[in-house]
N, C-alpha and C positions, 0 to 999 in steps of 0.2 A: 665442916672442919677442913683447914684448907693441907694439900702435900709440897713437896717437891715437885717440880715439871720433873724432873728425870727420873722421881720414883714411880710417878704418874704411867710416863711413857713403857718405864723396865715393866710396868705389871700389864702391861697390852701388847708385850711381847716383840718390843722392838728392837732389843739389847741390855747390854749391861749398860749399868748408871754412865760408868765413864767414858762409854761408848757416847751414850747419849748426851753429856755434855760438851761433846764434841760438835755432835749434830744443831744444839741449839747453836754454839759459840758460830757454827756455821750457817747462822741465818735460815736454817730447815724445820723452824718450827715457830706457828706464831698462837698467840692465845688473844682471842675476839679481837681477831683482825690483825694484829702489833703484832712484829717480829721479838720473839721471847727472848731472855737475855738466862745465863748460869744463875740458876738461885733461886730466879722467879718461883710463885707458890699459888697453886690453884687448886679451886672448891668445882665441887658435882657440877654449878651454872654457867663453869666457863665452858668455851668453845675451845680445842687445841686442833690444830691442825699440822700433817706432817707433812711435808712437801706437795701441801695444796690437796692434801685427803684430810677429812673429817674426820677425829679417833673417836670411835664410841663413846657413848655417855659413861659417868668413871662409874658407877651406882650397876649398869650394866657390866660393864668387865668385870667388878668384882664379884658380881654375882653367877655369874655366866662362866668361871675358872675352870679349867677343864685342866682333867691327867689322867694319861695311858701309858700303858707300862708296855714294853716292846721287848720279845728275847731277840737278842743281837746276837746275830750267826756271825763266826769268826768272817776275817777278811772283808770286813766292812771298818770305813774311818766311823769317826764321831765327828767330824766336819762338815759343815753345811753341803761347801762342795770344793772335790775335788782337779787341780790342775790335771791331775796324772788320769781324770776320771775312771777312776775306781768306783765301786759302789756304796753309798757313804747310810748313816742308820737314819737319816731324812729321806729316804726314796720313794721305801716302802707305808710312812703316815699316811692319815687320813689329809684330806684338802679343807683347809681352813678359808670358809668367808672373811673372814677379819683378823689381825695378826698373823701371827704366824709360830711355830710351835720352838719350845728351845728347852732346850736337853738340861736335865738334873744330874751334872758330871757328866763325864765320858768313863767311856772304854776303849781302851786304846786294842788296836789293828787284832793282835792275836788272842783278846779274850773276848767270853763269850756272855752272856745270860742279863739280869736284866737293868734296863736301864730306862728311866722315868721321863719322859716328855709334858710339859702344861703350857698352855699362853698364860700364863701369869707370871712373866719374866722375874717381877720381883720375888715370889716363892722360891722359884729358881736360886736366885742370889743369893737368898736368906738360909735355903737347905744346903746351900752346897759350902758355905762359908764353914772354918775351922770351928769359928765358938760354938757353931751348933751341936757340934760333937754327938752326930748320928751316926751310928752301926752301918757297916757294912758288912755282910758276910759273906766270904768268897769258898768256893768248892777246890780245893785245889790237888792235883796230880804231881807228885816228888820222885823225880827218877832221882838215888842214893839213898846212904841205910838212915833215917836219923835217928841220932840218939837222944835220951833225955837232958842232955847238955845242952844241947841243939836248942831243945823247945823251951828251956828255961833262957837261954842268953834271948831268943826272941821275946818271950815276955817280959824278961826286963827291960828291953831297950839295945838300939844299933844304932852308932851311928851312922846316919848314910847324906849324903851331900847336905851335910851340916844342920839336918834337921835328928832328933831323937825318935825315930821311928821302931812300934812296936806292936803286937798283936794282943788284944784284953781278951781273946782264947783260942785255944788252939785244941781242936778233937780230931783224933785219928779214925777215920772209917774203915780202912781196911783198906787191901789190895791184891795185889798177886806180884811175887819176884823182888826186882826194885824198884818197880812203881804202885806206890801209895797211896792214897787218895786221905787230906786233910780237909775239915772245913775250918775257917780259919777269921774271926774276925777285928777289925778296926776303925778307929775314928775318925780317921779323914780319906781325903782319896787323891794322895799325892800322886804321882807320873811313878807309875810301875814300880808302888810300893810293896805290891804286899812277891813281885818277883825278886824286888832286890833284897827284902830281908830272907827269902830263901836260899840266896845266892850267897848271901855274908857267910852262909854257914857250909860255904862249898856243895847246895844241894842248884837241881834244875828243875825249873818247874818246867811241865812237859801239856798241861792242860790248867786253865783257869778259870773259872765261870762264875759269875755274877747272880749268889740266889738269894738275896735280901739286901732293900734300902730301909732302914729303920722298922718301921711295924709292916712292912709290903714285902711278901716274899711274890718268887716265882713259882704261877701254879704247872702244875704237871698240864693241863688242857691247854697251854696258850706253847705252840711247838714253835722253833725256831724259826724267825724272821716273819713271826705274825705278832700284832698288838692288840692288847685289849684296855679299852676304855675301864679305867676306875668308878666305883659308886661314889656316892655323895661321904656317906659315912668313913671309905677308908684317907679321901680325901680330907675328912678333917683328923684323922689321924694323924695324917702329916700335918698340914696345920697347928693341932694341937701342941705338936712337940716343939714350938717355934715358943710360946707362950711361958 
């Protein structure tokens, strides 16, 4: 069964699709020998090549998909790499023979916990897009009183830079004074959503942490700024939910 060259490429972990249709349109990839063209569609028997490297046989990369989960200690980017070189959440992975690793969403600068790495770029694409509509559950810390008014307007819905943004639950854990501690979860993983619907309500989130992607929490044994490789089975977890 033949693919996309650019789907081909996004699941050997060399970017996103339109990234990659960039690279063919620029003459950096050819298939048995010929300079590939946008569109092109190839089976297991072709040859592709990226800038004069051989990519894996495709039957191999799909079988061979790898994901590790990493707790992300604050003050780390989600960027490959940084100008200002700061310390980014690619420093600390393991070293890949072939491809190279790419992140299931980000976490932006100030929050923390976990966040999913595979060379199967396409997976990537596929879980992190809106229709997929997988859970995210975030731990979160509330400096201010909130009230039950508070936690219903978030359940319904806010709007924030023109999207309808909303939490499908919200549990209070307990705290001490005016900080709270909520775990709190949602659909997508817009740019510092789940701080601005805290904010709409005149509250400050003061700590944020990252403890489930869909059926994947974060275990208590894997301690900040270490990764541990997934089993086969919770990888088709995720998988599964694509289907």
């Amino acid at each position: 069964m033949s693919e996309k060259l650019q789907k081909v490429l996004a699941r050997a972990g060399f970017g996103s699709r339109r990234e990659l249709e960039r690279w063919i349109a620029a003459g950096r990839v050819k298939v048995n020998g010929q300079i590939a063209t946008v569109g092109d569609r190839v089976d297991d028997s072709d040859k592709v090549t990226v800038d004069g490297k051989r990519l894996a046989p495709q039957q191999k990369t799909r079988d061979s998909r790898r994901v590790i989960l990493y707790n992300k200690p604050e003050d780390e980017i989600s960027t490959r790499k940084d100008p200002e070189g700061r310390p980014t959440v690619f420093d600390k992975l393991p070293p890949l023979r072939h491809g190279r690793w790419v992140s299931i969403g980000r976490l932006d600068i100030n929050t923390s916990g976990l966040l999913l790495f595979t060379t199967d770029g396409e997976l990537a694409n596929r879980l992190t897009h809106p229709r997929s509509q997988i859970e995210r559950e975030y731990a979160v810390r509330v400096m201010g009183e909130v009230s039950p008014e508070m936690v219903q307007a978030m359940h319904a819905g806010v709007m924030i830079d023109d999207h309808l943004c909303r939490f499908t639950d919200i549990q209070h854990y307990g705290g001490e004074g005016i900080n709270q501690w909520y775990h709190v979860v949602l659909m997508e993983g817009r740019n510092r959503e789940v701080r601005k619907l805290w904010e709409s309500q005149g509250l400050k989130v003061s700590r944020l942490k990252r403890v489930r992607f869909g059926p994947i929490f974060i275990p208590s044994s894997v301690k900040r700024g270490q990764f541990q490789e997934l089993a086969k089975p919770e990888i088709d977890k995720l998988v599964k939910m694509l289907t």
